[in-house]
DSSP file (Angstrom, degrees, kcal/mol; ACC not computed):
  #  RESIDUE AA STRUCTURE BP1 BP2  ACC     N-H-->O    O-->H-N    N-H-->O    O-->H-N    TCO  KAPPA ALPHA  PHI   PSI    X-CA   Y-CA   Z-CA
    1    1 A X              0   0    0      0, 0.0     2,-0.1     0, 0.0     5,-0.0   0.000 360.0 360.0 360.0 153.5   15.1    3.0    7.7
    2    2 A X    >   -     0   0    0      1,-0.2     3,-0.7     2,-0.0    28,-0.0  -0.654 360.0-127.4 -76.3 161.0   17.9    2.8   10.3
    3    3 A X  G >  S+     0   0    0      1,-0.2     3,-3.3     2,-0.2    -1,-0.2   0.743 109.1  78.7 -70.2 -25.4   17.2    0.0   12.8
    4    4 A X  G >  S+     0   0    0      1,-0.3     3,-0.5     2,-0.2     4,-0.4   0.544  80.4  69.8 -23.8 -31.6   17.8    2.9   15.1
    5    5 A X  G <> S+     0   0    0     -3,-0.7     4,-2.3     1,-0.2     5,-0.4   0.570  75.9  84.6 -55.0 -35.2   14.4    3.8   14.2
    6    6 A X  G <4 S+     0   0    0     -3,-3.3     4,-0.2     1,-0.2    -1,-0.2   0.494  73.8  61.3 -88.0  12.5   12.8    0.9   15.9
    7    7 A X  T <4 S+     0   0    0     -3,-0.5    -1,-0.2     2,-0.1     3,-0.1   0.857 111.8  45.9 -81.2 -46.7   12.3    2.1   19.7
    8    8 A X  T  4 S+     0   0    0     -4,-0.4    -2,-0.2     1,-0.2     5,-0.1   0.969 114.7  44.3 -56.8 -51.5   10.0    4.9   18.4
    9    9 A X  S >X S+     0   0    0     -4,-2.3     4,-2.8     3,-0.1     3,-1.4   0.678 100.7  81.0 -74.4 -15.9    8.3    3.0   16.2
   10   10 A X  T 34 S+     0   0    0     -5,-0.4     4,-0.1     1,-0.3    32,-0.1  -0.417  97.3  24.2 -58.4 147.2    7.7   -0.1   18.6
   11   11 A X  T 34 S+     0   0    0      1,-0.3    -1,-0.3     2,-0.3    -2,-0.1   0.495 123.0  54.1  99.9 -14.5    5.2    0.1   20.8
   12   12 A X  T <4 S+     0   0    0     -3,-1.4     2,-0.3     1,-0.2    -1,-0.3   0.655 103.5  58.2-138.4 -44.8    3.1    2.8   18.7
   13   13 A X     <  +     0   0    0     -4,-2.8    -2,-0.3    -5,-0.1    -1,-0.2  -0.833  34.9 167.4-115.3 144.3    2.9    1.0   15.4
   14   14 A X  S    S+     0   0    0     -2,-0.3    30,-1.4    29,-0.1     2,-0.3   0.481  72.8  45.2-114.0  -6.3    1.7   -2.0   14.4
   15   15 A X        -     0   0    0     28,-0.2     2,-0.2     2,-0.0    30,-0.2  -0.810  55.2-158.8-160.6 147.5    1.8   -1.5   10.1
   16   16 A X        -     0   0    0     -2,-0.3     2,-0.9    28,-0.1    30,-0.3  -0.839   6.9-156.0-144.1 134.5    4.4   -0.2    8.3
   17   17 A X        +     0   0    0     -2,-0.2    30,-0.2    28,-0.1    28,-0.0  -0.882  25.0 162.2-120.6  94.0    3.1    1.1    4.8
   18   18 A X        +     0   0    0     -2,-0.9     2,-0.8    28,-0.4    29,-0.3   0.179  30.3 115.0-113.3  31.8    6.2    1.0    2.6
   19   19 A X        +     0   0    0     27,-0.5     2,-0.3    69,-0.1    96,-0.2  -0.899  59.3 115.1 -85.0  82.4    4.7    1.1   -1.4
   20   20 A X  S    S-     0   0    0     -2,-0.8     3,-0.5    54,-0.1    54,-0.1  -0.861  80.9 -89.5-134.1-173.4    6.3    4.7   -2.2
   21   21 A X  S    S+     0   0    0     -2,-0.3    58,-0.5     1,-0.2     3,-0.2   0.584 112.6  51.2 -43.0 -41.9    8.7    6.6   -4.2
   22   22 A X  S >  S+     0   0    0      1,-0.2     3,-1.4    56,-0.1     4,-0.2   0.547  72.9 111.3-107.0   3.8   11.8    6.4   -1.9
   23   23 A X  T 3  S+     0   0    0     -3,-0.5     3,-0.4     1,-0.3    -1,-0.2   0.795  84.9  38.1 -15.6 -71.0   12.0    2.6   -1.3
   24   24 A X  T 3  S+     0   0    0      1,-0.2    -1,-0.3    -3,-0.2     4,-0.1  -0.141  83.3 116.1 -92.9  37.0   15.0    1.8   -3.1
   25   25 A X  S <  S+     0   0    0     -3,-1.4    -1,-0.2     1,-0.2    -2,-0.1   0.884  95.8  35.6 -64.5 -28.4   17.0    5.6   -1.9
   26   26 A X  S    S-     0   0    0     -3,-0.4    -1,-0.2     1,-0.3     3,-0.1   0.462 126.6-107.3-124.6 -15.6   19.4    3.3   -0.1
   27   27 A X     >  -     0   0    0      1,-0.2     4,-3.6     2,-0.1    -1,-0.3  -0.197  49.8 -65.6  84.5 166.0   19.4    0.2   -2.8
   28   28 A X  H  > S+     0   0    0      1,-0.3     4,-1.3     2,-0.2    -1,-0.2   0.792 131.7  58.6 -70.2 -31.5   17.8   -3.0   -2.2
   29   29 A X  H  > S+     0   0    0      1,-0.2     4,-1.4     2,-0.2    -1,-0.3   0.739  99.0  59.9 -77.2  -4.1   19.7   -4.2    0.5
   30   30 A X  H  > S+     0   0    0      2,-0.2     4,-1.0     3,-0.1    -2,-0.2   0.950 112.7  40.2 -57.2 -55.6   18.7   -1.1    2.3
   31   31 A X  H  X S+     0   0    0     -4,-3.6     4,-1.6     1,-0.2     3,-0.3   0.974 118.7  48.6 -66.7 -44.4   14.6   -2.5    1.8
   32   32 A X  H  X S+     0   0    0     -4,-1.3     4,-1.7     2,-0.3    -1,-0.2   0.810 111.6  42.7 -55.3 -60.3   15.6   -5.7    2.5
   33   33 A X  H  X S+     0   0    0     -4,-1.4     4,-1.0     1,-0.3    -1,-0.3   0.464 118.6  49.0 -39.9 -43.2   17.6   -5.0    5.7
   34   34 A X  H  X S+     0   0    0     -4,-1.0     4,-1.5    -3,-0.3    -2,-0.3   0.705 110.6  55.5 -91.8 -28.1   14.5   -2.4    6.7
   35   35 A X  H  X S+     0   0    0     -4,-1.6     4,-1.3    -5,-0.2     5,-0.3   0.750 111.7  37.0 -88.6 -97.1   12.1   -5.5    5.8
   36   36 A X  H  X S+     0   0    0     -4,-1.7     4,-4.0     1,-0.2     5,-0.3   0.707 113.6  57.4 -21.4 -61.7   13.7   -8.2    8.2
   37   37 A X  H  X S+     0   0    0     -4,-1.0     4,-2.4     2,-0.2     5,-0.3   0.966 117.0  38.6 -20.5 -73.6   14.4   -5.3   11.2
   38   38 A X  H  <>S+     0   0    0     -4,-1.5     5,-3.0     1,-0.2    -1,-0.2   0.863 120.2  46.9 -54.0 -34.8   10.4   -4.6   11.0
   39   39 A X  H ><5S+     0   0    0     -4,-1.3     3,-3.3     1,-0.2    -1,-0.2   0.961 110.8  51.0 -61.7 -52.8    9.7   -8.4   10.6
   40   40 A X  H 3<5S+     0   0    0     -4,-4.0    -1,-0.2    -5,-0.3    -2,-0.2   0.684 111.2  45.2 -45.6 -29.1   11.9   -9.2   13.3
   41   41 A X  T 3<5S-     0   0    0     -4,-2.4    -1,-0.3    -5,-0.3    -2,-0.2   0.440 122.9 -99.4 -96.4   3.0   10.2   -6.6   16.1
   42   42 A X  T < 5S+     0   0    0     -3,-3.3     2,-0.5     1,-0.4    -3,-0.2   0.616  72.9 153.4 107.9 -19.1    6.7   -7.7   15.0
   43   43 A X      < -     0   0    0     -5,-3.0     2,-0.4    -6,-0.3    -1,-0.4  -0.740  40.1-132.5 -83.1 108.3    6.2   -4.9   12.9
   44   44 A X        -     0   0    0    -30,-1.4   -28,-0.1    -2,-0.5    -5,-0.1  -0.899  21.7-158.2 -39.7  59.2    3.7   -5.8   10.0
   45   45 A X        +     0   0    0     -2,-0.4   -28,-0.1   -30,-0.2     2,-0.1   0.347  18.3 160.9 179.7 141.9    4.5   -4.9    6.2
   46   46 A X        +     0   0    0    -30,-0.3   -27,-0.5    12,-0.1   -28,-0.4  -0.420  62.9  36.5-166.3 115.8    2.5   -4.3    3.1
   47   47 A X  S    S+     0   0    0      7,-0.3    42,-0.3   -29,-0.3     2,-0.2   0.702 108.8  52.2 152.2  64.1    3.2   -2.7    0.0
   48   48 A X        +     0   0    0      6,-0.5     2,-0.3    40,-0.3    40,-0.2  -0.739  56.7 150.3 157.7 132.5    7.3   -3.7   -0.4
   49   49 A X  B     -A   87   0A   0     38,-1.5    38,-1.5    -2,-0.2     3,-0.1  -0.914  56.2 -81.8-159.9-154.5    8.7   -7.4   -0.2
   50   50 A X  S    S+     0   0    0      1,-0.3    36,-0.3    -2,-0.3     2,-0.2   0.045 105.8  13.3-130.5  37.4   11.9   -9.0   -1.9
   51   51 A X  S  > S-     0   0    0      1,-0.2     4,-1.2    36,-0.2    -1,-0.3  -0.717  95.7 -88.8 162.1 165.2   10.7   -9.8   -5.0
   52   52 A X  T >4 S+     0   0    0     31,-3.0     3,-0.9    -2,-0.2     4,-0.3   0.855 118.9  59.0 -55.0 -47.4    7.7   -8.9   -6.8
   53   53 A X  G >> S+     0   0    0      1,-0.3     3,-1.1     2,-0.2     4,-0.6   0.942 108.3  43.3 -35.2 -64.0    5.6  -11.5   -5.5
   54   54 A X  G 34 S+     0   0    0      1,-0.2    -6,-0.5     2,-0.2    -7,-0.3   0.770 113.7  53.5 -68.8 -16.5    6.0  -10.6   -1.9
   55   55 A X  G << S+     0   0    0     -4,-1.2    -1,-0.2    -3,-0.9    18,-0.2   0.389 108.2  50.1-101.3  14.3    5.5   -6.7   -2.7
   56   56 A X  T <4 S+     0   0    0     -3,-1.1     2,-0.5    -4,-0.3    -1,-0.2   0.180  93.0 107.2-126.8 -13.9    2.2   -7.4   -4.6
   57   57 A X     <  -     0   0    0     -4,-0.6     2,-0.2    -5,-0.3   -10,-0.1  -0.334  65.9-132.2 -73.5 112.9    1.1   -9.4   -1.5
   58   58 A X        -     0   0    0     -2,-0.5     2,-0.5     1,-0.1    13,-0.1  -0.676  19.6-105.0-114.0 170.4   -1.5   -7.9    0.7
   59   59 A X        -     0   0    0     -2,-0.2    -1,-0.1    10,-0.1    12,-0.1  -0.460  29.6-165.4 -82.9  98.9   -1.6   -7.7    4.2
   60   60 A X        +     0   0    0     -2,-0.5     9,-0.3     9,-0.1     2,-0.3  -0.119  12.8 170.5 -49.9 120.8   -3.9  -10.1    5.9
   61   61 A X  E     -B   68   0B   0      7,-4.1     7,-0.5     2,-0.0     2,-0.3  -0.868  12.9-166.1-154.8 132.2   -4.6   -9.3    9.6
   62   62 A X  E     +B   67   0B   0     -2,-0.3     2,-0.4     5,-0.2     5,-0.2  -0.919  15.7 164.3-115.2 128.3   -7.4  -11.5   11.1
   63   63 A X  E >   -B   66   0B   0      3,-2.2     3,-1.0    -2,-0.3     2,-0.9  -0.909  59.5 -31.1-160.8 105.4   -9.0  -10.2   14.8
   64   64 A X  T 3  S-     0   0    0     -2,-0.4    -2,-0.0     1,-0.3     3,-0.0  -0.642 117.2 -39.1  98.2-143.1  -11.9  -11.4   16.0
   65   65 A X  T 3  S+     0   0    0     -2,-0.9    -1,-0.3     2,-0.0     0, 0.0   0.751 119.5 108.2 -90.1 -39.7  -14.6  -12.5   13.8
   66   66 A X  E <   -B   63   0B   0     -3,-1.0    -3,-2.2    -4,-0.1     2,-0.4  -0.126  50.5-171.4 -68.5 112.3  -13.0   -8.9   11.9
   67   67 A X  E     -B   62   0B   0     40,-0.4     2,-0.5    -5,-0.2    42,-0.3  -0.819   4.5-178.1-108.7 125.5  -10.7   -9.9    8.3
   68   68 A X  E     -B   61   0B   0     -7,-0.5    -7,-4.1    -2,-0.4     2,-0.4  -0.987  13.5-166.9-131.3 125.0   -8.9   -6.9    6.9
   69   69 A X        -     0   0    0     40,-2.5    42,-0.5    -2,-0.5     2,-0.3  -0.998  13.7-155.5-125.2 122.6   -6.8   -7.3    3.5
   70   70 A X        -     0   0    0     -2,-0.4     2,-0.6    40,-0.2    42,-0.1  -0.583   5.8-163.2-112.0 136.5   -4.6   -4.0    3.2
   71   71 A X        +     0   0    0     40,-0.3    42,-1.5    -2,-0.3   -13,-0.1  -0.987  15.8 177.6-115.3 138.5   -3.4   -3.2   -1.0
   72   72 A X        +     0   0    0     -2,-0.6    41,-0.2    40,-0.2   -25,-0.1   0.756  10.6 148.5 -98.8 -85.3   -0.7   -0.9   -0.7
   73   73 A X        -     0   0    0     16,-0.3    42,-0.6   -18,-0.2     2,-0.3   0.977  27.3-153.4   5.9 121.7    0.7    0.1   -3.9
   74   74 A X  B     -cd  90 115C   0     15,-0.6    17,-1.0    40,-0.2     3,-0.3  -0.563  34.8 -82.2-105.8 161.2    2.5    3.3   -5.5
   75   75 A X        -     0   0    0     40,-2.5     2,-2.1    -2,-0.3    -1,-0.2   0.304  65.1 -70.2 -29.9 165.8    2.9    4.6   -9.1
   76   76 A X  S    S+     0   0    0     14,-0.1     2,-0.2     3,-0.1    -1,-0.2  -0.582  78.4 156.9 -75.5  94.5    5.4    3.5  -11.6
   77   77 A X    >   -     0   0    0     -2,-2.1     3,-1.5    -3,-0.3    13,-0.1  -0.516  61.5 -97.8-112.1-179.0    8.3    5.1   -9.7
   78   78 A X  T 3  S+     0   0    0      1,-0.2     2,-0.5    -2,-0.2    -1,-0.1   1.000 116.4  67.2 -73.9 -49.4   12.0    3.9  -10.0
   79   79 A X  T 3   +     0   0    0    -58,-0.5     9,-3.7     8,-0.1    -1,-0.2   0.324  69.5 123.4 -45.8   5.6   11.5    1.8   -6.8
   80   80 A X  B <   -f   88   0D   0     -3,-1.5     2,-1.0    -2,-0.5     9,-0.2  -0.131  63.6-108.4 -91.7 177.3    9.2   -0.6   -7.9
   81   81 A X        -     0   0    0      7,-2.3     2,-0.4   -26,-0.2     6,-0.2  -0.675  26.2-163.1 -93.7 120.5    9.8   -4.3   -7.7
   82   82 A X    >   -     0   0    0     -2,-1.0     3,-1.4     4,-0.4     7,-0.0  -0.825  54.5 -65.3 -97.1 115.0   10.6   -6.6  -10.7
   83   83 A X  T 3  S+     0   0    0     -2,-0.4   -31,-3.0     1,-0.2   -30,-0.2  -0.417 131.6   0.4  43.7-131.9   10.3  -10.6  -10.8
   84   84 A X  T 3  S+     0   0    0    -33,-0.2    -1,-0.2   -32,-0.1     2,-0.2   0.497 106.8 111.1 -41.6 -44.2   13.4  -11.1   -8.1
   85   85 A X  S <  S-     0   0    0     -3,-1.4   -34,-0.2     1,-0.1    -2,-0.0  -0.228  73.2-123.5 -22.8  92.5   14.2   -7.5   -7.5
   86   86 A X        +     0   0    0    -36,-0.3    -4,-0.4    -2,-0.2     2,-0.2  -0.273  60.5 131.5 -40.4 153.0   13.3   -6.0   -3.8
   87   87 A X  B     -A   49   0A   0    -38,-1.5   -38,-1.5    -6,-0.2     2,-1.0  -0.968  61.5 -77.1 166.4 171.6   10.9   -3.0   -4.6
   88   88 A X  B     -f   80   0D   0     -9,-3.7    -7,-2.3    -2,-0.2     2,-1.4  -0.645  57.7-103.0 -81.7 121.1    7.6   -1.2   -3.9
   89   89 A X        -     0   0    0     -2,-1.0   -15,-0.6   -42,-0.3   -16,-0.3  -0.520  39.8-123.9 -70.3 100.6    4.5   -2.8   -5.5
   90   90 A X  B     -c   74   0C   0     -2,-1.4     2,-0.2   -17,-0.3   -15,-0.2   0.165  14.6-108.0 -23.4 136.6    3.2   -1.3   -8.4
   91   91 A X        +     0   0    0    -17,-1.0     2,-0.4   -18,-0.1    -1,-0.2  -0.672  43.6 163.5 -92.0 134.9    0.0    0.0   -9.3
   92   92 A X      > -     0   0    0     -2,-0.2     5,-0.8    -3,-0.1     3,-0.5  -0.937  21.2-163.6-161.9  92.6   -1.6   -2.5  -11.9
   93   93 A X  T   5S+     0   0    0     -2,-0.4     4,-0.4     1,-0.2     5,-0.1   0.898  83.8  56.5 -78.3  -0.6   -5.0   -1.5  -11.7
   94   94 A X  T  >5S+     0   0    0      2,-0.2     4,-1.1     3,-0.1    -1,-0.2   0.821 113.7  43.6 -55.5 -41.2   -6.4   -4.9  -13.6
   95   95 A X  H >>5S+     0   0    0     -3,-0.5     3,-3.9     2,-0.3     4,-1.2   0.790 109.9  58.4 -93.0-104.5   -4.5   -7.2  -10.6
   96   96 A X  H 3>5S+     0   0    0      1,-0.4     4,-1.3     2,-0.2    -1,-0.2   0.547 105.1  46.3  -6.8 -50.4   -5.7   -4.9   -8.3
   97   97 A X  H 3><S+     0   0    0     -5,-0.8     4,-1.5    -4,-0.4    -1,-0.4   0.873 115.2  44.9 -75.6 -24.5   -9.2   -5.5   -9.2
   98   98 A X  H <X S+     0   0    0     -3,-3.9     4,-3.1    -4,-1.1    -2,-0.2   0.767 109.4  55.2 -82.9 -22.1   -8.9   -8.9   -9.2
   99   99 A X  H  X S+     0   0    0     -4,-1.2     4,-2.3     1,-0.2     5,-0.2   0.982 108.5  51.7 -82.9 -44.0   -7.0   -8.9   -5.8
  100  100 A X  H  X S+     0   0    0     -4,-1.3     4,-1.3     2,-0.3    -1,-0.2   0.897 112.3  46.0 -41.3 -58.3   -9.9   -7.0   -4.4
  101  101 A X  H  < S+     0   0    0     -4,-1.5    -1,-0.2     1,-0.2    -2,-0.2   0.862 111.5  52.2 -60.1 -42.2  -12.3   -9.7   -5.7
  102  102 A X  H >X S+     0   0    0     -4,-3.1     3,-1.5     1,-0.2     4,-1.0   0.955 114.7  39.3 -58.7 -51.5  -10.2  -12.4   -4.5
  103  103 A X  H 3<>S+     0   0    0     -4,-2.3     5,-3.4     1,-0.3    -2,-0.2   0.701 110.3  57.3 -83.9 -14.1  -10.0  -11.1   -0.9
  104  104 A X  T 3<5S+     0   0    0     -4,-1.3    -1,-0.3    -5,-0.2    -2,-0.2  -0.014 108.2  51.4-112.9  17.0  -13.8   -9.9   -0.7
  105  105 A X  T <45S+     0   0    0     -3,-1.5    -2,-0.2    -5,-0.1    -1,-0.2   0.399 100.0  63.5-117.2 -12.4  -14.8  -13.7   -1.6
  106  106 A X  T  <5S-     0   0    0     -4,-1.0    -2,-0.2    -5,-0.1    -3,-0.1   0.143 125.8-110.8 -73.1  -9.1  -12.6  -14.5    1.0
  107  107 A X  T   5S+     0   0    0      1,-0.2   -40,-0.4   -40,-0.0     2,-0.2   0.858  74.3 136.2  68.9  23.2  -15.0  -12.7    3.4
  108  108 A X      < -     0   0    0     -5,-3.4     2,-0.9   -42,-0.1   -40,-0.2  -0.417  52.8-124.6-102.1-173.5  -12.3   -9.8    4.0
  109  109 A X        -     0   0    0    -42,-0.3   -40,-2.5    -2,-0.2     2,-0.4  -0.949  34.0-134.3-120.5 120.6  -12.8   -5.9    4.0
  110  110 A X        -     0   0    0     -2,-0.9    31,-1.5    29,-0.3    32,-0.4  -0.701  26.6-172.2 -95.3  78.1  -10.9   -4.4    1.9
  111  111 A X        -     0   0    0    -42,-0.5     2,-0.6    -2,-0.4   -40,-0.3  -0.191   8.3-165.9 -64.8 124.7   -8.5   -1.3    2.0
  112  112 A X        +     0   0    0     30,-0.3    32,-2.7   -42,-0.1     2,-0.7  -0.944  12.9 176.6-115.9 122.9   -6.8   -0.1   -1.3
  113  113 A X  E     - e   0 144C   0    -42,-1.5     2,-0.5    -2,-0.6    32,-0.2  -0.759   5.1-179.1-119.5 114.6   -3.9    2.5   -0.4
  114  114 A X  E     - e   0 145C   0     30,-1.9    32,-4.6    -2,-0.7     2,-0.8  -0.802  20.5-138.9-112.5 136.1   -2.1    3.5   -3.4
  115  115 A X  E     +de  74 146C   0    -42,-0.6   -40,-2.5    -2,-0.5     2,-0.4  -0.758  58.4  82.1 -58.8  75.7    1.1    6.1   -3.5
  116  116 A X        +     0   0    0     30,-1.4    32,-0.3    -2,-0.8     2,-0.2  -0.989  32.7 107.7 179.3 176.7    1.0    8.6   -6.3
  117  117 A X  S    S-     0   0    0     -2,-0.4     2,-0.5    30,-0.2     7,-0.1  -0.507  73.7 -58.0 112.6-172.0   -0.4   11.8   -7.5
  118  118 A X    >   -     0   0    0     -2,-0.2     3,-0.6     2,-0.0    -2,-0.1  -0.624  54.6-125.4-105.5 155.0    0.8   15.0   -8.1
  119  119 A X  T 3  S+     0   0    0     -2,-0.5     2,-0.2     1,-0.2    29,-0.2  -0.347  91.2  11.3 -72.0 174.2    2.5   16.8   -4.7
  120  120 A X  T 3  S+     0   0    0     28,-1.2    -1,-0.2     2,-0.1     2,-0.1   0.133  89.1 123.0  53.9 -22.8    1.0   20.2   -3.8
  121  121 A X    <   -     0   0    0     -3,-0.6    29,-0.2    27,-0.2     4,-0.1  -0.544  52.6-152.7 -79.0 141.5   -2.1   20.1   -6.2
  122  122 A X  S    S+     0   0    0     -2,-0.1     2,-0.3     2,-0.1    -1,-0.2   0.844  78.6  58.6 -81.7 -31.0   -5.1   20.6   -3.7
  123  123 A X  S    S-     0   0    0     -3,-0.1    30,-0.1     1,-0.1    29,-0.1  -0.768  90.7-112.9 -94.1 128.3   -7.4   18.7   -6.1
  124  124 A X        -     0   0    0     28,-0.4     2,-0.2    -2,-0.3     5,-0.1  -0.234  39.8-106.8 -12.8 118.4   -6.9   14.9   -7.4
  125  125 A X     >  -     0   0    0      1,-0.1     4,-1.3    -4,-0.1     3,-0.4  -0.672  25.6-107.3 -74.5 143.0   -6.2   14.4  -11.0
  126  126 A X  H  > S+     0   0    0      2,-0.2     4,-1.3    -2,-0.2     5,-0.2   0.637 120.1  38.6  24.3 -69.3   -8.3   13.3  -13.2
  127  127 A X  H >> S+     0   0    0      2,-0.2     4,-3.1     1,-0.2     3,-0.8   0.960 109.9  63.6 -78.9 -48.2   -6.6    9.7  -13.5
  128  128 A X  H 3> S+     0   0    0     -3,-0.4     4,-2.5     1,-0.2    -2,-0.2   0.839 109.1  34.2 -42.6 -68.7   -6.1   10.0  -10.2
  129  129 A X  H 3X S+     0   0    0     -4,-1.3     4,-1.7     1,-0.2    -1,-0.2   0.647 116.6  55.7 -73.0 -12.0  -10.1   10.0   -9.4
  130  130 A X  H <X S+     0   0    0     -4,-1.3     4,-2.5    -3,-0.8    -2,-0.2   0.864 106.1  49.8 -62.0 -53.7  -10.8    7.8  -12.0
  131  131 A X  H  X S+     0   0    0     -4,-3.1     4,-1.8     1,-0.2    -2,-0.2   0.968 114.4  44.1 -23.1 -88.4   -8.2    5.2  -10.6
  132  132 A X  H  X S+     0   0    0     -4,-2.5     4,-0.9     2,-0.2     5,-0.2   0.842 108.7  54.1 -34.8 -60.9   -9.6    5.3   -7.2
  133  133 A X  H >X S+     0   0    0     -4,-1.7     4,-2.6     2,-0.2     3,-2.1   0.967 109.9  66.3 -26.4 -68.6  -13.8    5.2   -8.5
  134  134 A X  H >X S+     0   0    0     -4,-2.5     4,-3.2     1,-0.3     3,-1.3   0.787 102.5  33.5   6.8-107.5  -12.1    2.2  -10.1
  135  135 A X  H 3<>S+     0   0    0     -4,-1.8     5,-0.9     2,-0.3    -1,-0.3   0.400 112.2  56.7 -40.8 -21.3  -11.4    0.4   -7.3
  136  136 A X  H X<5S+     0   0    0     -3,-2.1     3,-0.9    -4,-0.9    -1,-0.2   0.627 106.9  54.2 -97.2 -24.4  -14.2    1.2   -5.2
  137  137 A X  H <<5S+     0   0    0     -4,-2.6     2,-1.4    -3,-1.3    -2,-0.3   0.947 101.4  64.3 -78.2 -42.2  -16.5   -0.2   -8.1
  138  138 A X  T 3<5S-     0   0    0     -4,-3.2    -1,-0.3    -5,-0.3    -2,-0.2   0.383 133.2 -88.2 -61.8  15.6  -14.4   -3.2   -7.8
  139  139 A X  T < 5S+     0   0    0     -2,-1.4   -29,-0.3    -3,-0.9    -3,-0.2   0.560  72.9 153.4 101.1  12.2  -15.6   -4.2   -3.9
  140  140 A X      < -     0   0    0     -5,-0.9    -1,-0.2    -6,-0.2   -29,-0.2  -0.621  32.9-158.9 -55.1 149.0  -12.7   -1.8   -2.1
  141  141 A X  S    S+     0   0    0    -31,-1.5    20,-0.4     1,-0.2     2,-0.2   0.486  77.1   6.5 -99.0  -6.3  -14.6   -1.2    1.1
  142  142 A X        -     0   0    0    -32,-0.4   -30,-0.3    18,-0.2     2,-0.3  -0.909  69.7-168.1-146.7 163.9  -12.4    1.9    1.6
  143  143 A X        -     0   0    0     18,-1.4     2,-0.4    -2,-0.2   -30,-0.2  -0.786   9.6-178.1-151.5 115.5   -9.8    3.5   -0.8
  144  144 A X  E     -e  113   0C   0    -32,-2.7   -30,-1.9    -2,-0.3     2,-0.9  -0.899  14.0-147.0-123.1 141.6   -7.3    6.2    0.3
  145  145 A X  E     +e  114   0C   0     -2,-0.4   -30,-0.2    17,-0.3     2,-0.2  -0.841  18.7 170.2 -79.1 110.7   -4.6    8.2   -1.6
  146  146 A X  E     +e  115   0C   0    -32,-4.6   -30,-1.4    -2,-0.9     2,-0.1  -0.548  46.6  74.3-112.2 178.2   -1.2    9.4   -0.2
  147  147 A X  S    S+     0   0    0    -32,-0.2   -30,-0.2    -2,-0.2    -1,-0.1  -0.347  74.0  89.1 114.9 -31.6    1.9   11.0   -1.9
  148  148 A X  S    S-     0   0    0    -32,-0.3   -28,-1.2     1,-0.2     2,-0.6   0.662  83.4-130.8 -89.3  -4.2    0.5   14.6   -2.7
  149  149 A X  S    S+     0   0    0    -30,-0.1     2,-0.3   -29,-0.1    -1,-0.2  -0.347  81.1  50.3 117.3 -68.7    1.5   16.7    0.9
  150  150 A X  S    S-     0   0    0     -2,-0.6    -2,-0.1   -29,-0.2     2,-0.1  -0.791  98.2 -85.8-121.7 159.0   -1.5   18.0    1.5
  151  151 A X        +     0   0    0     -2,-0.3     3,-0.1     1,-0.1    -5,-0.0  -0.221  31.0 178.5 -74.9 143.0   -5.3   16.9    1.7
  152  152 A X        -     0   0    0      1,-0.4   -28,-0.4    -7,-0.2     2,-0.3   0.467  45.6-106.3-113.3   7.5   -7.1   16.8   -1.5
  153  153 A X        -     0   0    0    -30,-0.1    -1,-0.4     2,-0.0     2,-0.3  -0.690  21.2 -76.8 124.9 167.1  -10.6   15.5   -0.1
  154  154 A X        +     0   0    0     -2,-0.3     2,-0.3    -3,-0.1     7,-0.1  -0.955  30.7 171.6-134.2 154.6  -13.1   13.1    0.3
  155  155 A X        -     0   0    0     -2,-0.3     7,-3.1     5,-0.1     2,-0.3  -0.895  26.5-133.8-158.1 148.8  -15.4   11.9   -1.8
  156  156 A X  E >   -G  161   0E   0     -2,-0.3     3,-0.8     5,-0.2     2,-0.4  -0.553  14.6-165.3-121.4  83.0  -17.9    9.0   -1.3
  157  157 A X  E >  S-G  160   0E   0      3,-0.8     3,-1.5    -2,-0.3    -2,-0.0  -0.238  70.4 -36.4 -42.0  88.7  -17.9    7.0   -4.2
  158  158 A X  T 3  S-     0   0    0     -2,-0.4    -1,-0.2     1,-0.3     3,-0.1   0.998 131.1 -41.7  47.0  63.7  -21.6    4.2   -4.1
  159  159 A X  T <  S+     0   0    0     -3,-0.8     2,-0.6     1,-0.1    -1,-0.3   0.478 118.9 133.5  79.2 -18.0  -20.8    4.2   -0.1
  160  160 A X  E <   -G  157   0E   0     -3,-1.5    -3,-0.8    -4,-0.1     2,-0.5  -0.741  56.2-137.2 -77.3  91.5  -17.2    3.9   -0.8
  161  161 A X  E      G  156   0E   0     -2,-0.6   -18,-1.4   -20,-0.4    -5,-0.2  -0.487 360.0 360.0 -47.1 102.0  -15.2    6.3    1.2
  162  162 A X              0   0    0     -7,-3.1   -17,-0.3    -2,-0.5    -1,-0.2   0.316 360.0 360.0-103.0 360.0  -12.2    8.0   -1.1
């Protein structure tokens, strides 16, 4: 994003959800450069870091007695992040169950948001709802899908909002 960007976003947002498709449009110092800007104004991050580690990392945010651990992650798109590489964090849906277990023994609530599907289709694929089920048998306390355009549903998976 241009830093130009940050008077709108100030002030209105608090999360930045950056695990998509276009990360890397600009190169990696682009993400990088967009990471520090958001960090700098206060603006929270999860699904992108500057190296795999940090883009696989989710986003803790503790209020109250209330613990929230945010997954962001998108498909295997050309933006994701490898070992050292800045990048998007990658859907790994093994790690992903285990990061779910980890954070829900940790006494957080847990949000899975994954990036992917196919645009335009009014319906979910297949993989798509399997994916998701997935994760909600694994302790998600919510799971949402973005990337396809338009709204595809709801479904409530053993109490588990999808």
């Amino acid at each position: 994003m241009s830093p130009s960007a940050i008077p709108f976003i100030k002030g209105r947002f608090d999360i930045t959800l950056l695990a998509n498709n276009h990360m890397l449009d600009y190169d990696c110092d682009a993400l990088v450069e967009t990471l520090n800007v958001l960090h700098k104004n206060g603006i929270k991050t999860a699904g992108a870091g500057k190296n795999a580690k940090e883009a696989q990392k989710p986003l803790l945010i503790e209020k109250n007695d209330f613990k929230l651990a945010i997954i962001n992650v998108c498909e295997n798109e050309f933006s994701l992040s490898y070992n050292d590489k800045p990048g998007s964090a990658g859907i790994n849906e093994f790690e992903i169950a285990k990061e779910i277990k980890r954070q829900r023994e940790n006494g957080n609530v847990v949000f899975v948001l994954t990036h992917g599907g196919n645009e335009y289709n009014p319906l979910p694929s297949p993989r798509v709802v399997a994916m998701s089920r997935f994760f909600a048998e694994s302790g998600a306390n919510t799971v949402i899908n973005t990337h396809p355009h338009i709204p595809q549903g709801i479904e409530n998976w053993d109490g588990v909002p999808i």
